[in-house]
ZAGUMAR-832400 format. One record per atom (N, C-alpha, C): residue in one letter; y, x, z negated. Coordinates in steps of 0.02 Angstrom, whole numbers, plus 50000, padded with zeros to 5 digits. Layout:
AYXZ;...
# end
This chain:
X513704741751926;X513834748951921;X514414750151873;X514494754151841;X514814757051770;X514984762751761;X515594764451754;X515764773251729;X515524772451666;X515514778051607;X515524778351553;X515574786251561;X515974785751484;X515944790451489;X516104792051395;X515954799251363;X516074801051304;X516754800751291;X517124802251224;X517674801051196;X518254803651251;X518174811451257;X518694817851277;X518654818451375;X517834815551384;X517824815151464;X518174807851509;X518384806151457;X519034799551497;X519434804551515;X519554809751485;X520304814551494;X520134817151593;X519524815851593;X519364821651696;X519434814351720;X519434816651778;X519764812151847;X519264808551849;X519174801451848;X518594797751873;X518254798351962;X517624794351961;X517574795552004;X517884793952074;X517944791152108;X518354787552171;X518084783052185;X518404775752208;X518074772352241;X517404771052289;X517604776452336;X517164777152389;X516484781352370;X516764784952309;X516054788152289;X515644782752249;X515914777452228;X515514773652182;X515114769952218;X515344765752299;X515134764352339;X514764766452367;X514704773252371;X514204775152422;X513554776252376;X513854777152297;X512964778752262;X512934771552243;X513194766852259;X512984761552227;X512144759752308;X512544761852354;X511914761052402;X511494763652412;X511364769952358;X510754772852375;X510384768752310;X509664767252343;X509134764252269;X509064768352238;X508694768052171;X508434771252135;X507774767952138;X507454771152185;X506724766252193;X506124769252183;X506184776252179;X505854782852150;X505574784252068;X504764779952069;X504534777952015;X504234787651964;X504164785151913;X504004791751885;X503394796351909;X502884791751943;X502384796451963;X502694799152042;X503194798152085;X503294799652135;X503934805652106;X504264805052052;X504504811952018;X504214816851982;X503474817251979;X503114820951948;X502774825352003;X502554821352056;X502324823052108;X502904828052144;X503294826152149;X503864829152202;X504044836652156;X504094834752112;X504054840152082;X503664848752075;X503004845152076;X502094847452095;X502234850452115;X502154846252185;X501734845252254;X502354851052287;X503054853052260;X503554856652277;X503224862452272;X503044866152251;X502994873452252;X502004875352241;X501744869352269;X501024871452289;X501104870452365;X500824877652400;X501114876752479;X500714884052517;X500754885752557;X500404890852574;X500384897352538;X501044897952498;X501044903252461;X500554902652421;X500314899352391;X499554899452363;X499104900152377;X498954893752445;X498244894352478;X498334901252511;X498864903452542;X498594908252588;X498814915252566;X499634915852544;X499864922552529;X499604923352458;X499424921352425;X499204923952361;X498474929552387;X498104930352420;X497654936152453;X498014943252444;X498664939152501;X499084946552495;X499324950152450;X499574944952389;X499994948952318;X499434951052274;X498804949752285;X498384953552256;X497974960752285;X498104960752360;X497964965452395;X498624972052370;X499224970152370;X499944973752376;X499744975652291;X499654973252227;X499874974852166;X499424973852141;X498634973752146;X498204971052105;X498094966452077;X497574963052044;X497484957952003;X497944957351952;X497904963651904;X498384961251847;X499244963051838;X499354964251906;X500144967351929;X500334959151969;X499894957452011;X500104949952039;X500154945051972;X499624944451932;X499574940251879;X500414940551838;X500434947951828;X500934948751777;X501864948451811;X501724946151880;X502284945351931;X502614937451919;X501724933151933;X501764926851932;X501944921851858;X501724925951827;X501964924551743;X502824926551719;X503094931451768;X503684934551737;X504224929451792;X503894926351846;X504354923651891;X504374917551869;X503814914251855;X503674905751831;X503864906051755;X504004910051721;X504644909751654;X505254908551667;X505484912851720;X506054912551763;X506374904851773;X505604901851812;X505734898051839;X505934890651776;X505334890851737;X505334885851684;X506184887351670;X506514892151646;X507234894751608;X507694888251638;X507374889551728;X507884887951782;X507754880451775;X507184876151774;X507014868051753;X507284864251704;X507284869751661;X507734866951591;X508394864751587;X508784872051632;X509324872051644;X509584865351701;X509204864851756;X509234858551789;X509064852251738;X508574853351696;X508484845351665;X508974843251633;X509314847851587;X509564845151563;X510534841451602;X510544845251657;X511264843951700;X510934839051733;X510294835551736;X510174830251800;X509884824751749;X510014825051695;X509794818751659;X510384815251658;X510874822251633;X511594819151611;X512054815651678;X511954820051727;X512234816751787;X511794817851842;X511374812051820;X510794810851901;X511144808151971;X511334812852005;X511654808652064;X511334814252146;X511214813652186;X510964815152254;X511224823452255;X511754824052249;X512274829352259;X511784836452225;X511694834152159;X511424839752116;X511514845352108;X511434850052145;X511684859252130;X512354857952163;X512534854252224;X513454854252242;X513914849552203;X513574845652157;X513914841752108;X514154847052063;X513474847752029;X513704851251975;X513964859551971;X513804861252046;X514254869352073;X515194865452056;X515244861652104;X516034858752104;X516234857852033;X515934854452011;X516264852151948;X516344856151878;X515804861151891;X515614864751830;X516024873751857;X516014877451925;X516344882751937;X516594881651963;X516954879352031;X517154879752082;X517194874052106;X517794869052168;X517564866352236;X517294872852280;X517704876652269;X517304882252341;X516434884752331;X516314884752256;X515544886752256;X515124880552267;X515444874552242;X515134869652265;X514944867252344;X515484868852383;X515424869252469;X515084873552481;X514904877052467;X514464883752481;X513914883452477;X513634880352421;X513024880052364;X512654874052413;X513244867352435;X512624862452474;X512734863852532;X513344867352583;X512814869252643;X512284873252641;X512414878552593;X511694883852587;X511134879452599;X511204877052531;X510434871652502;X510204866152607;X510784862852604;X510514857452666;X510094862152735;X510554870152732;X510334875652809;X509654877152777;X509454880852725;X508944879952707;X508434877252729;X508434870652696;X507914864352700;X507844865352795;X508314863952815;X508294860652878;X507974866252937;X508264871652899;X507924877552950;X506904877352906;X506954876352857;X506224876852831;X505864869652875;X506264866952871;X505884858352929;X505644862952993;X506014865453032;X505744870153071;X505304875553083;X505244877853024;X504754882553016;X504094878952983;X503964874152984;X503714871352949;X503144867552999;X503714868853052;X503194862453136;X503054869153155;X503514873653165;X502844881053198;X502434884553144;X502264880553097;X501654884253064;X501124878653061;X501354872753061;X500964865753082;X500624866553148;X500914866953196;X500714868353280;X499994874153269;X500094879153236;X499594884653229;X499124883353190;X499184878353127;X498664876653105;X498024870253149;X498594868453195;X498194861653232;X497724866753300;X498014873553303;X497794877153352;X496874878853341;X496924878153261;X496184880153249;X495694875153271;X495944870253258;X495474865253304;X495364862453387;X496294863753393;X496004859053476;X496804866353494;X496294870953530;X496734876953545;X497094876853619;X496754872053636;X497164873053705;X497814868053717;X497874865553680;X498564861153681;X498974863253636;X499524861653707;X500224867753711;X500724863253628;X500604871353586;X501084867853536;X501564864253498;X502124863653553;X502594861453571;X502374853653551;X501984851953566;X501614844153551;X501424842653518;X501244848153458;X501114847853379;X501464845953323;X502184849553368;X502634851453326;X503184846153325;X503234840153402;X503644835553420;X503164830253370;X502564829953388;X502274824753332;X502494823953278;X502444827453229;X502484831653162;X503114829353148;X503604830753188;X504424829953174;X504494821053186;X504084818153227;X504374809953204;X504084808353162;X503544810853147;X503054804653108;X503474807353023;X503734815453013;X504174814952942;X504804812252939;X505074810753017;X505774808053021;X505664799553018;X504964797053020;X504974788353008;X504874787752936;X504414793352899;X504384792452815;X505084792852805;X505674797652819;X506004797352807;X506444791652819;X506454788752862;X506954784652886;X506674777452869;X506084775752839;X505734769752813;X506174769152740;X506254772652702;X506464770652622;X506254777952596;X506714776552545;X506744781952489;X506084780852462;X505744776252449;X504924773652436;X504614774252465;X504614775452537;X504034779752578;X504074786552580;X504684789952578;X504694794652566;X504284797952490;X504624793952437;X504014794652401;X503264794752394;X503164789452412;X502514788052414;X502134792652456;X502374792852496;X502124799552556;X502004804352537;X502604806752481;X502394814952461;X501894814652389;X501934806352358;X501324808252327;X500734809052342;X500454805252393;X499784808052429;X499684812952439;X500424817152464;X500074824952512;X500114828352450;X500534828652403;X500364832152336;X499814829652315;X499604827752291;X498904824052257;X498214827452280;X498444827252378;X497614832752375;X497964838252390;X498424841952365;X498504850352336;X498204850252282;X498494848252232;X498244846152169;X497374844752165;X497244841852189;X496474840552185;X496254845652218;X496164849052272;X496094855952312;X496164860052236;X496734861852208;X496684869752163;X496334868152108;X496004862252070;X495724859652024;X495084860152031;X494704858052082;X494164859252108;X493934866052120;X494464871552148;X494574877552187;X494494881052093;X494754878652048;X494584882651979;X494044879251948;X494094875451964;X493254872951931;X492674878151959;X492684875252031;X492154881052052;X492144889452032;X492544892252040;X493084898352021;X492824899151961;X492934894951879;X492754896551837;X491844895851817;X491334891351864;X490894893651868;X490564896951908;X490954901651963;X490634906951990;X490524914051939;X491224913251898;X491274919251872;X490914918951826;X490634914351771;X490294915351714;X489524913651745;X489504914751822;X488844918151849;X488334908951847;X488654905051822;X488364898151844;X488234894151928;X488684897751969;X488574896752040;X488834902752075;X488344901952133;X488614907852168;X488264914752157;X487824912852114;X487484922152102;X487624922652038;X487584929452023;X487824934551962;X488504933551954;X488594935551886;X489334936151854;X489494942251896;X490324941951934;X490514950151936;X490714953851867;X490894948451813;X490954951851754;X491744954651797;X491924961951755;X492734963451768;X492724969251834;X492214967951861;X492094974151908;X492824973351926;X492944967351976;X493544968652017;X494474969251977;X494014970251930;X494824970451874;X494764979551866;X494264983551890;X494334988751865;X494184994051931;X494094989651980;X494044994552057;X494534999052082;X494395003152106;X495055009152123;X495615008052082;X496235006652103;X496725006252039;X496935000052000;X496424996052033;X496524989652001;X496614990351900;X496914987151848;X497224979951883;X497974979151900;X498304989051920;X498894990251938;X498864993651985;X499024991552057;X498994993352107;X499784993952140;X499975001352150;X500685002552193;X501215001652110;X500915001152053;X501595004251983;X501844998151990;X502704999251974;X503164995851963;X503464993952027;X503454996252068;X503564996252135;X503254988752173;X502654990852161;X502104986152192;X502344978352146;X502324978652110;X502454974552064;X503234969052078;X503824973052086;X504364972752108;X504234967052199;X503784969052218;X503684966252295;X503474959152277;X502894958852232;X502334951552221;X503054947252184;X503724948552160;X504274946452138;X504454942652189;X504654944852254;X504814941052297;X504374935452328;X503834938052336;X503384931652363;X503254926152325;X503204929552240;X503114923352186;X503704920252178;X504294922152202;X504934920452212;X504824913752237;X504644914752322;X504594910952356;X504154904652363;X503534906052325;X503214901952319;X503494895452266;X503694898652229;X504144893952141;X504444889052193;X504714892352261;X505254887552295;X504894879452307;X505574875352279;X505564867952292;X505354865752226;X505064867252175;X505344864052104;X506024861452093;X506454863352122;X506984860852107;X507264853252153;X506834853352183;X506934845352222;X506964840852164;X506544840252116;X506614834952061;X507494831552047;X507954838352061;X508444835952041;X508914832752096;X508644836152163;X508894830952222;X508604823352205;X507924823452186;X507774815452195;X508154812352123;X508204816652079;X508344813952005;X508904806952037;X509404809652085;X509994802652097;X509664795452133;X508984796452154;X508574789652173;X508144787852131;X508034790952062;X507544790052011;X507664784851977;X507094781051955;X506944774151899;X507154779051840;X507914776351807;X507804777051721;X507814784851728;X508294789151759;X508344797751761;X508284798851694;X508584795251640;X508654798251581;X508094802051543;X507564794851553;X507054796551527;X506324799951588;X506464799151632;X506124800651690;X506074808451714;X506384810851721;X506684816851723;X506574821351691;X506804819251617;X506454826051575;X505754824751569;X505374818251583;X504694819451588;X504314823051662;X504534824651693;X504484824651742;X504494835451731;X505034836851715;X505324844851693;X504754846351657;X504604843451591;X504154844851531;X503444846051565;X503194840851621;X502384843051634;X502284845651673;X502944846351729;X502704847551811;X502764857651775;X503184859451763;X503124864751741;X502364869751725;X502294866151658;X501344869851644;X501034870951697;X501154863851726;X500374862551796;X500684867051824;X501144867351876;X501194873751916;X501014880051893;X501174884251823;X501064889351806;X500384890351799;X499894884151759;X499444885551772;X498724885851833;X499294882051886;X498854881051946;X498924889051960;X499584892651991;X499774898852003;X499204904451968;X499324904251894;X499144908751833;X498424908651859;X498114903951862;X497404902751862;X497004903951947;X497344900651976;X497134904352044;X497254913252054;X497814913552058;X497754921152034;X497224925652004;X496954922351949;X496604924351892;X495844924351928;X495684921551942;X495174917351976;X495084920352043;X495244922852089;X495344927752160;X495304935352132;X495714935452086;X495464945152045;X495034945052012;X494524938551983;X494044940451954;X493314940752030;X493304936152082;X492934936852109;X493084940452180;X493534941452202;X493724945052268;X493834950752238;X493724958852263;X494134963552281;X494694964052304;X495294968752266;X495994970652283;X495934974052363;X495274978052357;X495164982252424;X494934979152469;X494894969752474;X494674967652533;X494904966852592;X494854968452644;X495424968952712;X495454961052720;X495074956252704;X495534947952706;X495724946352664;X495954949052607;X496604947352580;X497184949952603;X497194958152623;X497954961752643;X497884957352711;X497374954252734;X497614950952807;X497544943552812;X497534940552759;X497994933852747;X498584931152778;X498464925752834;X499094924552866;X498684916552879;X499344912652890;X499534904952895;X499064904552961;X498734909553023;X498674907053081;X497734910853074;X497564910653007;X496944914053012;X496604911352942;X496384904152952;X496214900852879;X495374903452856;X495284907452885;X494544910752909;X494654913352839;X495054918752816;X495004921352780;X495704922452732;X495794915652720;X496074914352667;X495704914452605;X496004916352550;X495554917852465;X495324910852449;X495754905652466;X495364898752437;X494654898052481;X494574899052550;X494024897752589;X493414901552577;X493734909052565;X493164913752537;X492674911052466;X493244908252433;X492944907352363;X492564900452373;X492624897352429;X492254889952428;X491804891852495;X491684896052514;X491104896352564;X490674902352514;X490894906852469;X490304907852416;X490044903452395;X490214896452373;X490264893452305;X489724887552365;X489664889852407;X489184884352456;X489474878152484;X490254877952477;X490614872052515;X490364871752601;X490214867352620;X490034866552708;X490834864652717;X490634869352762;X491554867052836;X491824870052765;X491824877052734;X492424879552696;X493104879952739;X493094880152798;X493544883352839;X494324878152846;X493694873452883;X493914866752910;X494264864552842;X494024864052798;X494144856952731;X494814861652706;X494904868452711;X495504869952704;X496284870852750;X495864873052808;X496364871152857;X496704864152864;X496314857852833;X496614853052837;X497124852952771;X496824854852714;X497314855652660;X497834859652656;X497714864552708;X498594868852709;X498924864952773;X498564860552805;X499104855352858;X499484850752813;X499184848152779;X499354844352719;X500024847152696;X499674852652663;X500334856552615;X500774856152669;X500944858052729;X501384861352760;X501744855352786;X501404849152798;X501854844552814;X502224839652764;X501974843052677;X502044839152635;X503004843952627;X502824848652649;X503534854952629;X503894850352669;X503754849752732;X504364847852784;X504524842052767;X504114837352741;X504224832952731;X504844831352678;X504644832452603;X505294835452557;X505734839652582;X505894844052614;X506354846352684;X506814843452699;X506574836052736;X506964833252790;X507284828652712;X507024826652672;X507244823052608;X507714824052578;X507714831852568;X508244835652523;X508884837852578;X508604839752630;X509284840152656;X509594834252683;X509334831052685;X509744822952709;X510274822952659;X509844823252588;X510424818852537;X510784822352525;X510644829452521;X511204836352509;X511714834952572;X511724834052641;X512104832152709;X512524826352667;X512064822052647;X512484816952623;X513004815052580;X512924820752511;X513364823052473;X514084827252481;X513684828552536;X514184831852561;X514754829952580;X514484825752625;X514934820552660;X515254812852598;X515024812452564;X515194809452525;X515734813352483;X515734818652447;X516134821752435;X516774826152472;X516954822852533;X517574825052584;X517194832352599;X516754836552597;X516504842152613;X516224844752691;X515954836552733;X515704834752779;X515974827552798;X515814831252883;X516094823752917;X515904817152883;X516464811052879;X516414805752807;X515834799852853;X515624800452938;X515284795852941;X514424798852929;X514274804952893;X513734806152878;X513544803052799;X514174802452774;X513964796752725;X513724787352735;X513664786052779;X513474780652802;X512704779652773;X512554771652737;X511934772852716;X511824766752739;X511074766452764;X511124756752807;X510624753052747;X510394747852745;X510424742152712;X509684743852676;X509214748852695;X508604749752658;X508804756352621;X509454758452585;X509684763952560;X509524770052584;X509514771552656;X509494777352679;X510104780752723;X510064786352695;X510834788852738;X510674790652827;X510594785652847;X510214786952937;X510644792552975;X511234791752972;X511704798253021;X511564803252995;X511444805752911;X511384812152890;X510414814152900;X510134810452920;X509444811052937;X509304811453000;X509714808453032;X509684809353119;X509924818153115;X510424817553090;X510834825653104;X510364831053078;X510224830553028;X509624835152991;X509134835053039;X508824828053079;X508324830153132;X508284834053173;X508994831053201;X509194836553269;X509354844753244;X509674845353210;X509534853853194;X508844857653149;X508454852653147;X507774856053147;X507394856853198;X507474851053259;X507084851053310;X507404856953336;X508094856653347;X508534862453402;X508184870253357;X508124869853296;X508054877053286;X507404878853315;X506854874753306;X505984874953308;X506154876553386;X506754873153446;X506514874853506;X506884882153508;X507244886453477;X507314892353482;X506674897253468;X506234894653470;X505414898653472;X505434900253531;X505634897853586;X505554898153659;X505934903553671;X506584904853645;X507084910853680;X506904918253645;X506884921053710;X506864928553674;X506334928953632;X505684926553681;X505054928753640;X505124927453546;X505684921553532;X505574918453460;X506214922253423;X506554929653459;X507074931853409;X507484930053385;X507914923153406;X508164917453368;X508094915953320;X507434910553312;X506984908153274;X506974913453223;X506804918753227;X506604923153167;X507174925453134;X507894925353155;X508414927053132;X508684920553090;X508704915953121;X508834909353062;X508344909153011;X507684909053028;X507204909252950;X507404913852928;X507534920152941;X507874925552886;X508424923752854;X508804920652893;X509624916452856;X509524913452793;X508944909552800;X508704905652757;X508254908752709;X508114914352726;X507554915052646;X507794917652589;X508324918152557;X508694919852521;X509104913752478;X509154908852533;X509614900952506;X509374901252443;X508604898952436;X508354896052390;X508484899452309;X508654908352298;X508674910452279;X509484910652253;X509954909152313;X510594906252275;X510854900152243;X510444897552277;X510334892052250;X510174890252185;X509664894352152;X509404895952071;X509904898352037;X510194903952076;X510784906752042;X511394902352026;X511854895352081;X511914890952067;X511914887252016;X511274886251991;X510894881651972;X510924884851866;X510864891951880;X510704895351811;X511564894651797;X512244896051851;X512834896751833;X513034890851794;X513004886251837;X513194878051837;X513114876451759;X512444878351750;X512154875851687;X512664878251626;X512314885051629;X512934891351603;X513774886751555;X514034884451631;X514814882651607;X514824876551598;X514034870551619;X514144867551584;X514184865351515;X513754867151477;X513434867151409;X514354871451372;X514544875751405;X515334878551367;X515794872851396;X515714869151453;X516214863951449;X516264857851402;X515464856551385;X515494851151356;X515444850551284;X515294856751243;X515794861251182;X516424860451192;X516784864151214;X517444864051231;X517804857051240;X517684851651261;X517994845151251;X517804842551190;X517384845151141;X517134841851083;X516474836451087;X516224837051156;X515484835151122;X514904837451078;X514694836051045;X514044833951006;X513394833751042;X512954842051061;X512444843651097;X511934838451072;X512154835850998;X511484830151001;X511514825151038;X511934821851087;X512264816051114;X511834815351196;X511534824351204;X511534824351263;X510644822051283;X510734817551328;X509914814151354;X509344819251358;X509504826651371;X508814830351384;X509454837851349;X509024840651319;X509564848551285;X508944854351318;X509334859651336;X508654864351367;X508864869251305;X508284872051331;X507844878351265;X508244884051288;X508394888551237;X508624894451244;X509214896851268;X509404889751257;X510514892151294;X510894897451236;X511234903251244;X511274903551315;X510984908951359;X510244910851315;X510024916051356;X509624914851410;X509504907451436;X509024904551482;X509434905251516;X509944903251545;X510264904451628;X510204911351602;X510764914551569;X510654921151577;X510134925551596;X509794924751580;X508974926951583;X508974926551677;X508944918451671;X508664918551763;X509184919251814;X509824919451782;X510234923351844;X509994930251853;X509894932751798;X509974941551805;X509274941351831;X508664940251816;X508174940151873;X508494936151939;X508634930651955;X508724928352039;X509194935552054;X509494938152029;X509694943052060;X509374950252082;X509024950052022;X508494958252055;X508064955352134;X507794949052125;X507424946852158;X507594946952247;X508474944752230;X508754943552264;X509104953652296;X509304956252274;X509124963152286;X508784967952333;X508144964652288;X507564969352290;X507144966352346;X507494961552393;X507214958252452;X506754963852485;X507224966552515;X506824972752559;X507174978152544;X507124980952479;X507294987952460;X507054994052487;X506294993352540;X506194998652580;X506365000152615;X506904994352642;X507394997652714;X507795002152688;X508025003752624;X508485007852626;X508275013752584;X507455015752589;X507015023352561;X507075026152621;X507335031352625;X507335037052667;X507955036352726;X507685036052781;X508175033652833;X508315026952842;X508835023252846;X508915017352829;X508625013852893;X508555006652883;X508365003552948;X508874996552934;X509244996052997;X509864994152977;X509384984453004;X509094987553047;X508964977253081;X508464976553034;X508004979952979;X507644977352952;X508024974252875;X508514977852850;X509054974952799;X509574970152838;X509714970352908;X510014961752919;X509754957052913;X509114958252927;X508524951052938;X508444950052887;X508314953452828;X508204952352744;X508814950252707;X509494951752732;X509924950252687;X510304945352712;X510384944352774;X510994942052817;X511184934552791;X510604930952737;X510804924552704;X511604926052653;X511364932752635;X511804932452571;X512614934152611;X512804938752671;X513674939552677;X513804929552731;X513354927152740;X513174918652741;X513544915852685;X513244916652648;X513504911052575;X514124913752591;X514294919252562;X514934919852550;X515504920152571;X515314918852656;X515884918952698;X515924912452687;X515444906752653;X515594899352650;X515984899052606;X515894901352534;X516164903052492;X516914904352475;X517014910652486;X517694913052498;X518084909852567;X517724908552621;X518114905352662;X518234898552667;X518054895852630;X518464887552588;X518784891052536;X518694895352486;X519164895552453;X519954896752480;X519864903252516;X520604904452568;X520744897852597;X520624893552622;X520704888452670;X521154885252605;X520874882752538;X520974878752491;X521424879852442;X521154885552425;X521394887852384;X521304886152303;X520554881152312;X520194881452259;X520174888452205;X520194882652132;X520034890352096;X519514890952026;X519444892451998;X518814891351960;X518944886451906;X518584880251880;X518854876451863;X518824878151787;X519194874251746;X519244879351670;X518664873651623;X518744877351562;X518114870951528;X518644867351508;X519084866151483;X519444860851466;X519504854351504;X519494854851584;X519594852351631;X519014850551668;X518364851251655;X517884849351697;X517774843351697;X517494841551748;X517534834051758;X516744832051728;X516774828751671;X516114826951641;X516144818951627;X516284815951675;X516194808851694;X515714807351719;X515144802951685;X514524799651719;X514564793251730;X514184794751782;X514264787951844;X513564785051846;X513524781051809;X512724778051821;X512614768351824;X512044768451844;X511924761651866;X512124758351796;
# end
């Protein structure tokens, strides 16, 4: 193991002992097709199979289309901006590395508890939407048993190797991937009237107000859900610190996983407004616990698939345990960074002899299981108040992610590097963060802007916002404690630490 570093970045504090130690124990055993995958297989998830019905029911065909195109630009802005900070310093930490080093220690403390509560509350939500999908088949067993399953069998991938963990999530990505490929194959010969009947031709592009349904408004809503769905692309850069060869791995990884998502998204989309109606009551009634009439099942029980129902219900079990799975992954190593970086208790940095951080994966267990058993209290109002905590992370997290970038690219000007020097350069600095902060922020906003048309509804804007006065009491309240302060570009610490 080796510092190096450019001419002017000898001038920042090296790293510490104990930090060199502790990444010297994590592997890098995470081959390029298990970073391509993780990548994928990140943001193909029910928001596709199942809520995509809905954002075409809410805004039409060509108001969802033109949502999913304006968010997954967003998003590409936001990949770039990560590729190029996780080539240069691939290490576990990732958005709280480069939050600390590039704005803040205090945005950095902030940025990876966000990111780890997140994940860990999504591990939970993740076994009560698992439990409901196992309900379609064998309904009389009590969920609770779905959901305890579910949680060891991702806590042994996890706790086997950073290589099972891989390997694991390339399978369950692989048949998403094969599911939406097939799902447009068929799709594109239903519509040009080769299976399935007659062409609809553009009927359903031109039905009642289709292909703008509910204006700018309507439009503004399919923002948030396409929001949400984008979520977990950015794992690439959690795994980037266990990756074979980040340098070159990484930006291959940014460069393809990108298209495919947009065009899995773009094209399913495309493909549901050409053959479903906006006015169909199973799309506005699209939900995780009713695979009956999900848009992928509809379009494959036209298309003459047997067991349409079944063959998808198993593929959104898939998806859903492939989420939790990257879940329990990302927040381990984010727990772990943490703790590696004096941020968190120092024995959650403990990593045992097959490079896994076991105390920060035990701990991540236990507060996913403890949240999943708050389903039980208060008829679930718990439960539904922490997933609200959390649906917003992901979105500061981007913001994070667009800042970081932002001051890094002026820090590393500012000491006198040479942008040709750097392993991966992103497109469009510096209007690409710019760009996707100022969207993560409308997005972030415009959560539930109808609580506050007319008479306000005060518990329906806590439950929607209550992530964001979260961050920032993390935020500002390490800063007061610290008295951290924003770090300058002269002074950033641009020391790389690599194998």
């Amino acid at each position: 193991m080796t510092t190096t570093a450019r001419p002017r970045a000898e001038q920042s504090a090296p790293a510490t002992q104990a930090q060199l130690q502790s990444q010297e124990k994590l592997r890098r055993s995470l081959k390029p097709r298990h970073l391509t995958m993780i990548a994928l297989g990140g943001a193909i998830g029910t928001g596709l199979f199942v809520a995509s019905g809905n954002t075409i029911a809410t805004a039409g065909p060509g108001g969802a289309l033109l949502a999913y195109v304006v968010i997954g630009f967003m998003v590409f802005l936001l990949m770039q901006s990560l590729g190029e900070m996780a080539t240069y310093l691939p290490v576990s930490g990732a958005f709280e590395e480069y939050s600390t080093r590039f704005v803040s220690p205090s945005f950095g403390f902030a940025i990876g508890w966000n990111y780890w509560y997140n994940w860990a509350i999504t591990v939970a939500a993740e076994l009560v939407a698992a439990a409901l999908i196992m309900r379609y088949w064998l309904p009389d067993v009590p969920s609770w048993i779905w959901s305890g399953a579910f949680l060891l069998i991702l806590f042994l991938l996890n706790a086997l190797s950073t290589r099972a963990y891989g390997e694991s999530e390339f399978w369950f990505s692989l048949v998403k991937v094969v599911t939406v490929v097939i799902f447009l194959v068929l799709g594109i010969l239903m519509i040009v009237g080769i299976l399935g009947g007659e062409s609809p031709g553009f009927e359903n592009w031109t039905t009642g107000e289709a292909p703008f349904v509910g204006g700018g408004l309507g439009i503004l809503a399919i923002f948030m859900v396409a929001g949400f769905s984008f979520q977990g692309t950015e794992l690439v850069g959690v795994a980037a610190g266990e990756a074979e060869d980040p340098e070159k791995n990484v930006p291959k990884a940014i460069r393809t996983v990108f298209v495919r998502i947009l065009l899995f998204y773009v094209g399913a989309i495309t493909v549901i407004g050409f053959l479903i109606p906006h006015t169909s009551p199973n799309l506005l009634t699209s939900d995780v616990e009713d695979i009956s009439i999900s848009p992928f099942t509809l379009v494959f029980e036209n298309a003459g698939v047997l067991a349409a129902a079944s063959v998808m219900n198993a593929v959104i079990l898939t998806a859903i345990l492939s989420a939790g799975n990257s879940g329990l992954y990302a927040s381990t190593r984010m727990l772990w960074a943490l703790a590696d970086g004096g941020k968190a208790p120092r024995f959650l940095a403990k990593v045992n002899r097959r490079g896994v951080p076991m105390n920060a994966l035990l701990a991540t267990t236990l507060v996913g299981g403890a949240s999943f058993l708050t389903t039980f209290i208060g008829d679930g109002d718990a439960y539904v108040w922490l997933v609200s905590a959390s649906g917003l992370a992901g979105f500061i997290v981007w913001m994070g992610i667009a800042w970081s970038h932002y001051r890094f690219r002026r820090a590393y000007t500012a000491q006198g590097h040479d942008l040709a020097d750097l392993p991966y350069r992103a497109r469009f600095f510096p209007l690409g963060p710019v760009i996707a902060l100022a969207l993560c922020a409308v997005v972030i906003l415009g959560q539930n802007y109808q609580a506050f048309l007319g008479e306000v509804d005060l518990t329906a804007a806590l439950t929607a916002y209550i992530g964001l006065p979260l961050f920032l009491a993390l935020w500002f309240g390490h800063k007061l404690v610290t008295g951290s302060k924003m770090v300058r570009y002269e002074d950033a610490d641009l020391t790389r630490v690599r194998d």
